[in-house]
DOVEXKE-875279 format. One record per residue (C-alpha): residue number from 1; x negated, y, z negated. Coordinates in Angstrom, 3 decimals. Layout:
# residues N
+-----+----------+----------+----------+
! num !        X !        Y !        Z !
+-----+----------+----------+----------+
! NUM !        X !        Y !        Z !
...
+-----+----------+----------+----------+
END
This chain:
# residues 355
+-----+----------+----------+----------+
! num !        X !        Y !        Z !
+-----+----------+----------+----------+
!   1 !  -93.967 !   59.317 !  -45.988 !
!   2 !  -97.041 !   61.239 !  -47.708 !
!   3 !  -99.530 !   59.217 !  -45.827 !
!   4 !  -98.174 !   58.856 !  -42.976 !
!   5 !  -97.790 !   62.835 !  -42.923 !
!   6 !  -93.976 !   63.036 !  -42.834 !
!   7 !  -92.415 !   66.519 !  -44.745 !
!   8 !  -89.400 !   65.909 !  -46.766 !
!   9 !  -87.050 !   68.229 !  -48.471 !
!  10 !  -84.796 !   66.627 !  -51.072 !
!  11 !  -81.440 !   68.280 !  -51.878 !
!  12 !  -79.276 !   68.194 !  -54.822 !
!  13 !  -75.816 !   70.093 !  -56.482 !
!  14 !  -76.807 !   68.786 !  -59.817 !
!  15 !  -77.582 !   71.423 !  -62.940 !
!  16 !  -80.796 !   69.860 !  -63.606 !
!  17 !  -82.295 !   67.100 !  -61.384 !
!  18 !  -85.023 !   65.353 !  -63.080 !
!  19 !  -86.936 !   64.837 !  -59.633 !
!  20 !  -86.582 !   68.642 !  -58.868 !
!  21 !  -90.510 !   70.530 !  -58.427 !
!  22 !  -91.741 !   67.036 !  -58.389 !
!  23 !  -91.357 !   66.666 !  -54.816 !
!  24 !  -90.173 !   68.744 !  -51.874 !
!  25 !  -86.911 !   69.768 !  -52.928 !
!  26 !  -84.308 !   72.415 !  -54.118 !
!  27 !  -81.378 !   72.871 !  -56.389 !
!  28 !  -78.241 !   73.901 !  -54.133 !
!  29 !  -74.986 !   75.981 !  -55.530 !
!  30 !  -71.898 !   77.286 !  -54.267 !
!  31 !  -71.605 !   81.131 !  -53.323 !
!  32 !  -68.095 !   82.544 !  -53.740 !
!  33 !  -67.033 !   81.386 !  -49.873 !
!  34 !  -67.734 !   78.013 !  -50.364 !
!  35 !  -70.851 !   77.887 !  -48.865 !
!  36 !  -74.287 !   75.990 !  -49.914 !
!  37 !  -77.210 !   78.346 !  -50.934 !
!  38 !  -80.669 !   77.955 !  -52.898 !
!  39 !  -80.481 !   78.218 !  -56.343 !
!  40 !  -84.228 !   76.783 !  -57.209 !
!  41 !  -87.174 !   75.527 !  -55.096 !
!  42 !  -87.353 !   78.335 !  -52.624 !
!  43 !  -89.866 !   81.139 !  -53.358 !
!  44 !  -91.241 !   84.425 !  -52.393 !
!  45 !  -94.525 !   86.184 !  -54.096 !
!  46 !  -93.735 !   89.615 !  -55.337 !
!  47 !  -95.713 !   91.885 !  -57.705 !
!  48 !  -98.216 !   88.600 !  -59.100 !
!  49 !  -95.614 !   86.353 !  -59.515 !
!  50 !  -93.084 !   84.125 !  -58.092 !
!  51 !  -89.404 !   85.057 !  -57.379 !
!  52 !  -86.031 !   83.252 !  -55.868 !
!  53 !  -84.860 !   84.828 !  -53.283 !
!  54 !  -80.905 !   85.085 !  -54.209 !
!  55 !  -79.180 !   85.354 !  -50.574 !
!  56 !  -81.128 !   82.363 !  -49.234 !
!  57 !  -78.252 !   79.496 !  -47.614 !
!  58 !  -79.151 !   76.117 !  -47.023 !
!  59 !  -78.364 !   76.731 !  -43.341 !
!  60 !  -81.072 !   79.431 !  -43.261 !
!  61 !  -83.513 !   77.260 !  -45.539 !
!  62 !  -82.899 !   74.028 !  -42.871 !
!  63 !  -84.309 !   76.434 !  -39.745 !
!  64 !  -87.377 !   77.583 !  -41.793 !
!  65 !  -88.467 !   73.939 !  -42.906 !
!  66 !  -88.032 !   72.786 !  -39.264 !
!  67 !  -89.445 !   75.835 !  -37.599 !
!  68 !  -92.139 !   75.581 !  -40.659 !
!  69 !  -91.918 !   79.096 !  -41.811 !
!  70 !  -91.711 !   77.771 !  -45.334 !
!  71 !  -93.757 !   75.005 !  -46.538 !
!  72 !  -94.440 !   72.818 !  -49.617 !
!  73 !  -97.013 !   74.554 !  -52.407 !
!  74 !  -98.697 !   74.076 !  -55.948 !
!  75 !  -97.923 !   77.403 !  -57.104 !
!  76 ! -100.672 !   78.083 !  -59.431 !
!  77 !  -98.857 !   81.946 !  -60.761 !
!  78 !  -95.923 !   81.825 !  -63.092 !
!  79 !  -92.542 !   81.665 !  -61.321 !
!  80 !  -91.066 !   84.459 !  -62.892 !
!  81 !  -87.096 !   83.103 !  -63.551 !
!  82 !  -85.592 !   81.907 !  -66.967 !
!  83 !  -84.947 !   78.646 !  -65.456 !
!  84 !  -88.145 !   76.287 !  -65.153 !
!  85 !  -91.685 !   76.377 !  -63.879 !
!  86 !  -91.742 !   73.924 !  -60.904 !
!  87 !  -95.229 !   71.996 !  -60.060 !
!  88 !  -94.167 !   72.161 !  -56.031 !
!  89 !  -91.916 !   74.430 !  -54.200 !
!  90 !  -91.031 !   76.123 !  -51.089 !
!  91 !  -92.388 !   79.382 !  -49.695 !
!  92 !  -93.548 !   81.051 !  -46.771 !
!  93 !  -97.268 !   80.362 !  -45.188 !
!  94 !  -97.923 !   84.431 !  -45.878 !
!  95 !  -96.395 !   84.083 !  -49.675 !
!  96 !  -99.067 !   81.389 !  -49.866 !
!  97 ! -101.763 !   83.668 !  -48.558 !
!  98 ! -100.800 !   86.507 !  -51.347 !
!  99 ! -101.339 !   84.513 !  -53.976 !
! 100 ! -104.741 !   83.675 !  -52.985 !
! 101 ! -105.335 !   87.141 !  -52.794 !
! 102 ! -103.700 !   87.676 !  -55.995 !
! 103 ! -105.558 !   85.397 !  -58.106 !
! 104 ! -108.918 !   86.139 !  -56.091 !
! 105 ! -108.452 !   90.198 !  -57.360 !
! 106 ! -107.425 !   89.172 !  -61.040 !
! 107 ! -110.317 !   86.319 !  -61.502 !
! 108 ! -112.456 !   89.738 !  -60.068 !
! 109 ! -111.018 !   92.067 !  -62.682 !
! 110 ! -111.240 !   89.594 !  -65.517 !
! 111 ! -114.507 !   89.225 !  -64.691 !
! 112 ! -115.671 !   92.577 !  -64.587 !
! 113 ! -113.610 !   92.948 !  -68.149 !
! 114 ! -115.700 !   90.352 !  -69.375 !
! 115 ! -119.266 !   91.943 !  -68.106 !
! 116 ! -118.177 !   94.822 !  -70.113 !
! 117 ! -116.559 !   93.739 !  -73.227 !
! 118 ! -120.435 !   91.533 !  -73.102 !
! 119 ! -121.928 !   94.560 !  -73.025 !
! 120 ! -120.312 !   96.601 !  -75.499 !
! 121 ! -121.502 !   93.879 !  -77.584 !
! 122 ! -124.716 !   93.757 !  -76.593 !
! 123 ! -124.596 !   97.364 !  -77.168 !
! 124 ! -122.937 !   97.225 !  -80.646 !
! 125 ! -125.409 !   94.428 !  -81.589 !
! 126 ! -128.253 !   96.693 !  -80.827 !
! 127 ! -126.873 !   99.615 !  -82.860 !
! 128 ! -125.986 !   97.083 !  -85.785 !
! 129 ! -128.971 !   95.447 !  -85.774 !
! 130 ! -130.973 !   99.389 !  -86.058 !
! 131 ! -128.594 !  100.406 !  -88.938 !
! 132 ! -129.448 !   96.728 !  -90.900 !
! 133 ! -132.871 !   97.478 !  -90.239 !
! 134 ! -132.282 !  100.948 !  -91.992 !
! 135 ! -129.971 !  100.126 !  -94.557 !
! 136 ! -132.997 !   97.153 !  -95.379 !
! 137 ! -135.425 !   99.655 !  -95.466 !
! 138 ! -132.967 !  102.057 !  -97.753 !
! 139 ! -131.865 !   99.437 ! -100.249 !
! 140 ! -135.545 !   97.801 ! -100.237 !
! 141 ! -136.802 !  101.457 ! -101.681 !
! 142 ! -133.555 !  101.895 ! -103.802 !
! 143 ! -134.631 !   97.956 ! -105.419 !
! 144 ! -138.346 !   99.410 ! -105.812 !
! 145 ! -137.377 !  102.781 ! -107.460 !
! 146 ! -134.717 !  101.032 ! -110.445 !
! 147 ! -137.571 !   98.542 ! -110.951 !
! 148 ! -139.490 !  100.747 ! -111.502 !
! 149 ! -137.498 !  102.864 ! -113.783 !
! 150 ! -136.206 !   99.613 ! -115.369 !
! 151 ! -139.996 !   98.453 ! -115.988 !
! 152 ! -140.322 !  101.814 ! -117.875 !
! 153 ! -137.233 !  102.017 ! -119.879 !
! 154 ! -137.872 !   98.073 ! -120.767 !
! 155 ! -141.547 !   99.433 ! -122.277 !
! 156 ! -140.045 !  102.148 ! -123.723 !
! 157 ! -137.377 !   99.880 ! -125.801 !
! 158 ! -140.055 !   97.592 ! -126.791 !
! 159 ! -142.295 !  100.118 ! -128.374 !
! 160 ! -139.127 !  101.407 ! -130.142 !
! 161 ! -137.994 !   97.736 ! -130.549 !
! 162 ! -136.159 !   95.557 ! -128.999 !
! 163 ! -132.811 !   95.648 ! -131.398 !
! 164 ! -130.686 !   97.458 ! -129.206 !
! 165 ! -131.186 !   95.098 ! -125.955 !
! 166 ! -130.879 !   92.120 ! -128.297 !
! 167 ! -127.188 !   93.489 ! -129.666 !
! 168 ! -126.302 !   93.974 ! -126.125 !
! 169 ! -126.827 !   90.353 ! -124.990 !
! 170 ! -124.813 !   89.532 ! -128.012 !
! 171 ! -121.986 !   90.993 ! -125.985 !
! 172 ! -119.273 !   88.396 ! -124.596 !
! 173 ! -118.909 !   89.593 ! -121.124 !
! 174 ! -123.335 !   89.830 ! -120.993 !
! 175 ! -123.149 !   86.113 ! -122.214 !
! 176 ! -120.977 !   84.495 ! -119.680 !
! 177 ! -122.740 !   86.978 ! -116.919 !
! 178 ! -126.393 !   85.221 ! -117.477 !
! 179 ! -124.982 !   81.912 ! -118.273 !
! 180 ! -122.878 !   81.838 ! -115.284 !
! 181 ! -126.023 !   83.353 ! -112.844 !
! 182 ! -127.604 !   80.375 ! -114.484 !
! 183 ! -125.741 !   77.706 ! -113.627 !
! 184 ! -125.726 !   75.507 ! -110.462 !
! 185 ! -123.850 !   77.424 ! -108.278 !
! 186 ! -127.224 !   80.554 ! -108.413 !
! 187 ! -129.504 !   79.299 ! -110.902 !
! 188 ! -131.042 !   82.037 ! -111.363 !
! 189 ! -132.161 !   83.014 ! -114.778 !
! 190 ! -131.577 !   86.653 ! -115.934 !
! 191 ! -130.818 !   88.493 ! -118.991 !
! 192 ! -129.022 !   92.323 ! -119.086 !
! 193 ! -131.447 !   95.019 ! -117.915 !
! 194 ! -133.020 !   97.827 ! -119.947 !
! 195 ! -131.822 !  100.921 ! -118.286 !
! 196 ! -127.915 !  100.000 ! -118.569 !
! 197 ! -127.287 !  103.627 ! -118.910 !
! 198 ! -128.557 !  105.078 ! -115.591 !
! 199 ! -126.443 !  106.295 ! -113.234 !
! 200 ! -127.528 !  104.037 ! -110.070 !
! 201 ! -125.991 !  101.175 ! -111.738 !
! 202 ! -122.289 !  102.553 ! -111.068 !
! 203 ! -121.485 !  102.225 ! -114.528 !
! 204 ! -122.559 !   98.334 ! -114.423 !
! 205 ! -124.805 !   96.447 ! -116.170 !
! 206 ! -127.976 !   95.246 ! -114.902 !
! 207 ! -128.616 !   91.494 ! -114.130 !
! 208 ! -132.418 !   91.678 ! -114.008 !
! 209 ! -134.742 !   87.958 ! -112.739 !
! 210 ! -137.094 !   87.223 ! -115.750 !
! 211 ! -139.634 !   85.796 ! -113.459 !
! 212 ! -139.673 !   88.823 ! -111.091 !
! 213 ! -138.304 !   91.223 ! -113.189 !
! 214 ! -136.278 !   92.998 ! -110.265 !
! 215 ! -132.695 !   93.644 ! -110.185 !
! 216 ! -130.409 !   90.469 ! -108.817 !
! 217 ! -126.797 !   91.421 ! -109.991 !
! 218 ! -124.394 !   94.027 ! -111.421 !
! 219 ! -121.749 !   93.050 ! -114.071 !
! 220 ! -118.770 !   94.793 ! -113.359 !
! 221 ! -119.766 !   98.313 ! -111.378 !
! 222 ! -116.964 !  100.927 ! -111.380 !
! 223 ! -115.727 !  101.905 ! -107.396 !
! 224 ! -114.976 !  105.154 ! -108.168 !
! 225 ! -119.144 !  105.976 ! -109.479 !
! 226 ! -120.255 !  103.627 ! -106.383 !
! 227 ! -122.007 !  106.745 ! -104.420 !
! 228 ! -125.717 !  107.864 ! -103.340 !
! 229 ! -128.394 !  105.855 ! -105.074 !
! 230 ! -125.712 !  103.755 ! -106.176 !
! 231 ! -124.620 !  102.780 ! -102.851 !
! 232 ! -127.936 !  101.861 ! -101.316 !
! 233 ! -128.707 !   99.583 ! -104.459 !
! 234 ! -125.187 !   97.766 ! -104.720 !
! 235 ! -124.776 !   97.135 ! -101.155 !
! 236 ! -127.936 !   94.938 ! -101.266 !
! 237 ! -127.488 !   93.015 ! -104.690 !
! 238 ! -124.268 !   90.529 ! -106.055 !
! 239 ! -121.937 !   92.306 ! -107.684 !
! 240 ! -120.325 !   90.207 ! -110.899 !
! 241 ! -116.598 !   90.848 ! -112.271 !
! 242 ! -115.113 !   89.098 ! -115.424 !
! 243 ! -112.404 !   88.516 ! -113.538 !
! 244 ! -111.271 !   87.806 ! -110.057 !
! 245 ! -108.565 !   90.521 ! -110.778 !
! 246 ! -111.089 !   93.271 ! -111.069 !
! 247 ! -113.241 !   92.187 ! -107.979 !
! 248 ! -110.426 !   92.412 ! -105.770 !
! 249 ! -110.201 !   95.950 ! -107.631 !
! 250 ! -113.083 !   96.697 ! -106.475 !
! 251 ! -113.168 !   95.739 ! -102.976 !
! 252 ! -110.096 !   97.072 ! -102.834 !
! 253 ! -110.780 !  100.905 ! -104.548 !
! 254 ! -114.060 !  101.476 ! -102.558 !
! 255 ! -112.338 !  100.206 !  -99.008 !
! 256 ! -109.725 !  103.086 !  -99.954 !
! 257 ! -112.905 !  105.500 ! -100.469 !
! 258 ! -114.346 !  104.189 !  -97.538 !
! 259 ! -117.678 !  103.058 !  -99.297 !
! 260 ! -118.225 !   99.842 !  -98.139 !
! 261 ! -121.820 !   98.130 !  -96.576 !
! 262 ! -120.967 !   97.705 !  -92.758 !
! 263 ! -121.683 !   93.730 !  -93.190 !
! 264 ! -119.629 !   94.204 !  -96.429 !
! 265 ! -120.003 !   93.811 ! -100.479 !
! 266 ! -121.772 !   91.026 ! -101.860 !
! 267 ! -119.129 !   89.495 ! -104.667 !
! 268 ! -118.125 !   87.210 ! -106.991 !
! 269 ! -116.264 !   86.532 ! -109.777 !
! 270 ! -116.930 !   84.225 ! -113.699 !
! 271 ! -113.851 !   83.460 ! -113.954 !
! 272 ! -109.714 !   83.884 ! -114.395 !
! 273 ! -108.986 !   84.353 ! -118.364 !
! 274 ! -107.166 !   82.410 ! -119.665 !
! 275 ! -103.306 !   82.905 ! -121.078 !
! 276 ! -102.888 !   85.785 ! -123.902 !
! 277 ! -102.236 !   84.344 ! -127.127 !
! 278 !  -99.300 !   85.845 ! -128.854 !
! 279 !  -98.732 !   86.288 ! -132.364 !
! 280 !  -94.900 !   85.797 ! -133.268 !
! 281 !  -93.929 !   89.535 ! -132.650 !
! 282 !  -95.324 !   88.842 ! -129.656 !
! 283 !  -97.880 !   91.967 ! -129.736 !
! 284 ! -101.851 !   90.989 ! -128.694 !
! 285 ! -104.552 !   92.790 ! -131.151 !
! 286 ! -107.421 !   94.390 ! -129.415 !
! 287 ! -110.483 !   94.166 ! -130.620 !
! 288 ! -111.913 !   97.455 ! -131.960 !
! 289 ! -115.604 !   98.946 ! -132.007 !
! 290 ! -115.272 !   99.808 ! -135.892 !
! 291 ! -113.950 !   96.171 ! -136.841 !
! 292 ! -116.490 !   94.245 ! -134.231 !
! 293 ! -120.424 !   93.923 ! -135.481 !
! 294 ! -121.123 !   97.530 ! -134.535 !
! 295 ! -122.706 !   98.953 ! -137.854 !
! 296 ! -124.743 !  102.188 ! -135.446 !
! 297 ! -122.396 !  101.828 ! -132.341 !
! 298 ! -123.412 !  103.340 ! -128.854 !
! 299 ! -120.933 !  105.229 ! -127.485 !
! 300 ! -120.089 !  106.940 ! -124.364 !
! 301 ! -116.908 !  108.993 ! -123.326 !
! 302 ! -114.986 !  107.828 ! -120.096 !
! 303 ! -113.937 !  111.390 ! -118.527 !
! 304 ! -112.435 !  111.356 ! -115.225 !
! 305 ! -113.782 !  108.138 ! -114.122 !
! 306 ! -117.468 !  109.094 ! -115.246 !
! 307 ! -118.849 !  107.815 ! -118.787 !
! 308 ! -121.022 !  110.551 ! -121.049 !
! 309 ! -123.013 !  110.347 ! -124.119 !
! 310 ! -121.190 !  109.869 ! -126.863 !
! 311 ! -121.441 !  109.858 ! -131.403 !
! 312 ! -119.348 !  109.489 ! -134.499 !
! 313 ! -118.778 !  112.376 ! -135.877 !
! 314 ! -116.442 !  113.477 ! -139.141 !
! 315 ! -113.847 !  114.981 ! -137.330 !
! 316 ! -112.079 !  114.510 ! -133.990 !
! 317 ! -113.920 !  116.583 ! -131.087 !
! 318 ! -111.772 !  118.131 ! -128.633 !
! 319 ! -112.987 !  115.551 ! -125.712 !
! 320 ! -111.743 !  112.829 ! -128.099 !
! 321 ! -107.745 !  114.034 ! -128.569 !
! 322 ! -107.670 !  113.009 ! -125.042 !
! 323 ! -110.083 !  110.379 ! -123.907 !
! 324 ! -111.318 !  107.157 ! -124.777 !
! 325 ! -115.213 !  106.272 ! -126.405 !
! 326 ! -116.207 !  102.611 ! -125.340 !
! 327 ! -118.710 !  100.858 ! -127.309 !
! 328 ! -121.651 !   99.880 ! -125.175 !
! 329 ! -122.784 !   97.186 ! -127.697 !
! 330 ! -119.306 !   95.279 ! -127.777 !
! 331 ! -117.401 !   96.867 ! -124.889 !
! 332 ! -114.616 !   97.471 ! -126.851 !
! 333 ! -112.617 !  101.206 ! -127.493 !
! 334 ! -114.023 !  103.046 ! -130.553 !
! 335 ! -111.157 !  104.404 ! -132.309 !
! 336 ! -112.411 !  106.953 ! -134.866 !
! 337 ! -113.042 !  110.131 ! -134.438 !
! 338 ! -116.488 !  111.105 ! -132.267 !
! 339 ! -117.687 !  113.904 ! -130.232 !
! 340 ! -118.912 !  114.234 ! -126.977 !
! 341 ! -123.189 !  114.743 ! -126.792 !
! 342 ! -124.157 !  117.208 ! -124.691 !
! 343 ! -127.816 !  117.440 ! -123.073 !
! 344 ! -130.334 !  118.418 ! -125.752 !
! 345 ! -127.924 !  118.298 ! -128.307 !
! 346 ! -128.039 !  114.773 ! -129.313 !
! 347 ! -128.059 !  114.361 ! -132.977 !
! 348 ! -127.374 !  118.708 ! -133.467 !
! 349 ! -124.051 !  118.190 ! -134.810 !
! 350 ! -122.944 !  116.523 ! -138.340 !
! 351 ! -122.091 !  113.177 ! -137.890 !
! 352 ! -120.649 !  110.177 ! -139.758 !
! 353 ! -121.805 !  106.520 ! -140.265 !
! 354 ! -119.500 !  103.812 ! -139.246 !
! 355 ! -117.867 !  101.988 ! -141.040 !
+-----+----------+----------+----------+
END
């Protein structure tokens, strides 16, 4: 019948014929007379989709298949009934027409949309690509200007000697930092930097390359002292935690302060530490500055998420009744009585040796 050209309707009562869309046909029903209408198969386009028409009878349906107001179609919109989407139904020659148009005017419009969203960004590409080149240019200077200072502080030590930077690589955290740089995942050999102390570093340590001597990394930078100098030089270097606890502390803190790179930090972690050991009260000892290696301990004072000069001294200052002094040589918290130094003052006051 399809090559020889003959049209066919097939007609069923049945809830779900499994020949229904397939071919020319339509699911019939009974109204509340008695009488025959179309519950599926016959369409009308409406609004970019298709709809049944619900007062269509079969007696009605019969005079507009053999008058050939309504002929077999593909639909290619969504038929737009919680039933099933048929692949072939029956519409009207003008229904067939509309969704020409239909599709025609949305293939248009997502066309244009898609000239524009490629142009936003080609635009946003453009204005990326000028604030990289920038932010290169800013963190290029910001790497020139600590080498240089670290170059200077690193002569300055060695004069002096070199006891100091040789107690800090004794430190744990310093240890697995350049070990860990070294092995195969960077290999990259660096020991801690010189000019620890400066305030471009965050509050991290310097990772400096022994063959270059420029800065590579920062062990364990502080989010709330990432700002300024600091900024441009941490966006552009790898930024080392202990732990994969206090990266995601990091990310985290400076995404709340909104200081983040626009192509984003540069970060990595040593590792995950291992289970506390317990003794059987079940209380874990920290390590102290005064029972560590620490006969001259460097101190400084962590205020309000900033770190200043600190000293023993023989009696508790009023900074120390309600802050903490970290030893710089063995990171842990000094627990005898110091004094904040203020500037010019280092070495004014009356002190006491540790112990």
């Amino acid at each position: 019948m399809r090559e020889h050209g003959v049209t066919s309707c097939w007609f069923s009562d049945r809830p779900r014929p499994p020949w229904l869309g397939t071919v020319p046909s339509v699911r019939l029903t009974t109204d509340a007379d008695g009488g025959l209408t179309v519950a599926e198969g016959l369409v009308k386009f409406t609004g970019g989709g298709w709809e049944t028409p619900t007062d269509a009878s079969l007696t009605n349906l019969l005079r507009w298949v053999f008058a050939r107001r309504v002929v077999p179609h593909a639909p290619r919109a969504r038929i737009r009934y919680p039933l099933r989407q048929l692949s072939q139904v029956w519409t009207a020659p003008q229904y067939v027409t509309a969704e020409d148009a239909y599709l025609v005017e949305t293939e248009k419009r997502q066309r244009l949309q898609e000239e524009r969203q490629a142009a936003y960004r080609e635009k946003r590409e453009k204005e990326l690509a000028k604030i990289r080149a920038r932010n290169a240019e800013s963190r290029a200077r910001a790497i020139a200007k600590v080498t240089v200072v670290e170059g200077k502080v690193r002569e300055l030590h060695r004069r002096a000697g070199s006891e100091l930077h040789d107690k800090l690589m004794e430190r744990a955290d310093v240890q697995e930092a350049v070990a860990f740089l070294a092995s195969d995942a960077y290999n990259i050999p660096v020991p801690a930097g010189w000019s620890w102390s400066e305030g471009h570093w965050a509050g991290g340590m310097p990772l400096i390359r022994t063959d270059e001597w420029v800065p590579t990394a920062v062990l364990d930078p502080e989010p709330g002292q990432v700002r300024g100098d600091a900024f441009r030089l941490l966006a552009g270097l790898l930024l080392l935690f202990p732990t994969k606890a206090r990266k995601e502390r990091f990310e985290r803190n400076t995404r709340r302060r909104r200081k983040v790179p626009i192509d984003g930090w540069h970060t990595d972690f040593i590792a995950d530490p291992p289970a506390p050991a317990s003794d059987g009260a079940g209380a874990r000892r920290r390590r102290t500055a005064e029972e560590g290696n620490c006969p001259q301990p460097q101190l400084v004072a962590k205020i309000s998420r900033a770190e200043y000069p600190a000293e023993p001294a023989a009696e508790l200052g009023p900074a120390a009744a309600l802050y903490t002094a970290v030893c710089l040589m063995c990171g842990g918290p000094y627990n005898r009585p110091w004094r904040r130094v203020l500037p010019g003052d280092r070495g004014g006051g009356q002190t006491a040796k540790a112990t």
